[in-house]
N, C-alpha and C positions, 0 to 999 in steps of 0.2 A: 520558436523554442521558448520555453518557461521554465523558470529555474523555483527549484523548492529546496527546502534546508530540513535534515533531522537531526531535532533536539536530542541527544541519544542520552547521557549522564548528565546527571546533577538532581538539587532537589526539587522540588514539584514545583517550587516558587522560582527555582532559577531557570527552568523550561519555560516556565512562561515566560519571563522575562527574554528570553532568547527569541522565540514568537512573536512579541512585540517589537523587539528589535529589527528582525527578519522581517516584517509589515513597514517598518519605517524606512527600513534601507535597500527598498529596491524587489523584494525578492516576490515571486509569485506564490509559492504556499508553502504554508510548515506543516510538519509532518511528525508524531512522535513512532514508539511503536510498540510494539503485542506483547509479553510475557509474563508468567508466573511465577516461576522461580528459576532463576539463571544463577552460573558461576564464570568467574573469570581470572585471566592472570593477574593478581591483583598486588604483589609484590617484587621485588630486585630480583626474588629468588624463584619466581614464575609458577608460587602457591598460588591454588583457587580461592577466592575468595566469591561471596555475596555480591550480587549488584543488586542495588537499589533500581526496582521497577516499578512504575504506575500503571492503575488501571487509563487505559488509552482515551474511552469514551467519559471520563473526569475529566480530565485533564485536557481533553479538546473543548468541552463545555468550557472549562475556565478559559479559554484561549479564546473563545468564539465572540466573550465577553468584553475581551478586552482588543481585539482586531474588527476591522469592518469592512476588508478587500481580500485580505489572500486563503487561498485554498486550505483548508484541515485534512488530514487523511494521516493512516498510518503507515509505515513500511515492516511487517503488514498484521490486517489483522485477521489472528489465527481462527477461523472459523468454524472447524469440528468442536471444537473444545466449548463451543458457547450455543447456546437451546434459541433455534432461529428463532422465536416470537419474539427473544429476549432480543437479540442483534436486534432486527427489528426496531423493537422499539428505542432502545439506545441511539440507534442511526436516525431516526426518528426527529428526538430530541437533541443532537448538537444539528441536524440539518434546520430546523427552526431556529435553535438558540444564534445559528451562524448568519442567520437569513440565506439558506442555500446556497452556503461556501466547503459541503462535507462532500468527499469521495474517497469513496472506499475501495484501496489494494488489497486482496485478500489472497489469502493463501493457503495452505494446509497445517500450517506448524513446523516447529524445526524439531528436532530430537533433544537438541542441546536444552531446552524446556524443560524441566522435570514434570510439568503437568502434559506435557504431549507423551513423552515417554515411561514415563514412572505412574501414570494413574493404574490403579487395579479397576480392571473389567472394561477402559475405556476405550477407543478408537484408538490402536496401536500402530499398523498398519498402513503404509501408504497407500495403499490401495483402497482399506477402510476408509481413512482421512480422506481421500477423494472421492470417495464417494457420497459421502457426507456433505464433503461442500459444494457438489454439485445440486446435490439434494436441497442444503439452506440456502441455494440463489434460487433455488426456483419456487423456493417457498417466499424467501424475500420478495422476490417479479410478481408474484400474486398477493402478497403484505400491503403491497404499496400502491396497488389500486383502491384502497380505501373500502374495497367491496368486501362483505361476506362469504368467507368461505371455509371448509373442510378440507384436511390434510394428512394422505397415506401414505407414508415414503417407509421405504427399507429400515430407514433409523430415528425417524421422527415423525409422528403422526398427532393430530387435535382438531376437533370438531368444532364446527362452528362460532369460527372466529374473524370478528373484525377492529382492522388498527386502523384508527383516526388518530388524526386530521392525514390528510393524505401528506406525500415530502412536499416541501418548498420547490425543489425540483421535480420536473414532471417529464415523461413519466415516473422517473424513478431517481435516484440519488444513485451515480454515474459510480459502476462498477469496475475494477479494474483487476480482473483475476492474475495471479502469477504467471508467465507463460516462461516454461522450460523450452531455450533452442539448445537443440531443434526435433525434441521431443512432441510426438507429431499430440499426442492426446491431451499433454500440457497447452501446446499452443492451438489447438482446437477448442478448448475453454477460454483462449483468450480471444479469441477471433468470434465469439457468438456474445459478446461483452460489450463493455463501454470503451475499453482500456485494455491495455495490456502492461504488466510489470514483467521487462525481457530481464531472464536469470540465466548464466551461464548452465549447461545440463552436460552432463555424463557424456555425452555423443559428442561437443565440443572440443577444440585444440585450445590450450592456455589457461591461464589463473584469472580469475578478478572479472570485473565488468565485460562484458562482450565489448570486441571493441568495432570502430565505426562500420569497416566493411560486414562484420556478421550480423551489424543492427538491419543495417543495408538488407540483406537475404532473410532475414527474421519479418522484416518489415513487407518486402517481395510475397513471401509465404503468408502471410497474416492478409494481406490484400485479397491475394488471389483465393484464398478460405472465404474470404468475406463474399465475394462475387458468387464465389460455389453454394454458399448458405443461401444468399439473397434468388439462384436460380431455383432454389427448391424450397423458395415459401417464406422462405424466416422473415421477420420483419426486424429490420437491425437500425441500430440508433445512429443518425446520419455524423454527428461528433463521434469521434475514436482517437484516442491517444495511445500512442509508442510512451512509454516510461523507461529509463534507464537510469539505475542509482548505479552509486559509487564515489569516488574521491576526485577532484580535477587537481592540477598544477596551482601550487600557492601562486607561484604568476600570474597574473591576472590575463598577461597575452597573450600567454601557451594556454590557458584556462581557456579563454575564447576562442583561441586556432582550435582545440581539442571539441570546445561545444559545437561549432561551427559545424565540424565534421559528423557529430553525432543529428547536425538537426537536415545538415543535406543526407543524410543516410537515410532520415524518415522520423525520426525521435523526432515528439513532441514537448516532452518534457525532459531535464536532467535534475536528478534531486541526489543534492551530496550532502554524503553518509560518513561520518567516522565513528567506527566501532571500538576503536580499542580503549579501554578508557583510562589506559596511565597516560596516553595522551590525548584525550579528547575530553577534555576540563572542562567545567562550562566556562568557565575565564576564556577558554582558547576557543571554545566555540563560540563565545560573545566575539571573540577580537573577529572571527572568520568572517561571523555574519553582517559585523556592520563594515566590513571591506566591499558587500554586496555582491551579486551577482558578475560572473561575467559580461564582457561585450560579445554582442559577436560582431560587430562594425569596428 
């Protein structure tokens, strides 16, 4: 089990600093994340207010600059919303700037977004949005062979193109799509992948992170996909990670009973997340991250 931290508020200097701290005190990788324009509760009287948001792949560069062991990646990044050549190359570039410490959760977009939701003419739709981002992985998987080639998809297409220098990682810079349990088409994207990021889905019992037992059946499911793909051809990458975000116990030894449980269920990784940001300061997130990771011994 490997533990990641996201820098979720504060300003672009104090994420990083969060990052560095998280590198120093234990942690296996940081994580920022995806958006345009977001609102939140951001007073006594539970008015919307502005969040301050960075562009992801800056801001991991600065981060890649200043760390030299723990993983980059975000939770997550929104994928329809950006021109594959461009991902691309951005993934490109902190994968080098990192020496091959980037991997990429990616996902569809949230609605709470104004640019997933509110753009005129753009990918509105989840079912658009998904199709789209099945489209820019398979454009990425042939990106990052370094070879020459032409591209005709439903929503993005370009001629004769090639991106050098190939990733730092090979074959490719380890993908970890969104998997909805136990949404069989969600988690079908995750199981032909690097990774899986499990998200609670509509078909689910409960609020908040899945918890151990349905990582447990999520993780069941995702194997035996894997097996089914590998009987009929596919050539799948022998690393595969379970992802589970969320919050653990400020205790350090219910935090570790709890990890514990998530890493015998199958979870490879646990990367904790606080979103609400009246209390998720980076003061409070500085004090979280140099408490360090859980144990699990």
């Amino acid at each position: 089990m490997r533990f990641g931290f996201v820098g979720s508020f504060g300003t672009v200097h104090q994420i990083v600093e969060i990052a560095v701290a998280a590198e120093e005190h234990g942690w296996d990788g940081f994580f920022t994340w995806d958006a345009i324009s977001l609102t939140a509760a951001g007073t006594s009287e539970g008015a919307l207010a502005p969040v301050d948001v960075w562009d992801p792949f800056a801001l991991l560069g600065a981060v890649a600059t200043r760390t030299s062991r723990v993983r980059l990646g975000a939770l997550v990044f929104a994928v329809p919303r950006r021109e594959p050549w461009k991902l691309a190359r951005e993934a490109l570039t902190v994968d080098h700037l990192s020496g091959g410490r980037l991997v990429l959760p990616v996902g569809i977009g949230v609605p709470d977004d104004a640019a997933v939701s509110t753009v005129r003419g753009g990918l509105t739709t989840v079912r658009e949005r998904a199709r789209a981002l099945d489209e820019s992985l398979e454009f990425l998987e042939r990106a990052w062979t370094g070879e020459r080639f032409s591209f005709d998809g439903e929503h993005y297409g370009i001629d004769e193109v090639q991106l050098v220098p190939r990733p730092v990682q090979l074959p490719r810079i380890p993908v970890w799509p969104v998997a909805v349990w136990p949404a069989p088409r969600s988690m079908r994207r995750g199981a032909r992948w690097d990774g899986a990021l499990l998200q609670r889905g509509a078909g689910s019992t409960g609020e908040g992170p899945l918890r151990p037992e349905e990582v447990a059946e999520a993780v069941a499911w995702l194997r035996a996909e894997r097996e089914r793909l590998r009987g009929e051809g596919a050539v799948l990458s022998e690393q595969f990670d379970v992802a589970v975000e969320g919050e653990l116990p400020a205790d350090r030894d219910e935090a570790g009973a709890l990890a514990r449980a998530y890493a015998n269920a199958g979870a490879t990784w646990f990367v904790e997340a606080y979103w609400q940001p009246t209390s998720a300061t980076p003061e409070a997130q500085l004090e979280r991250v140099r408490s360090g990771p859980p144990r699990l011994t």
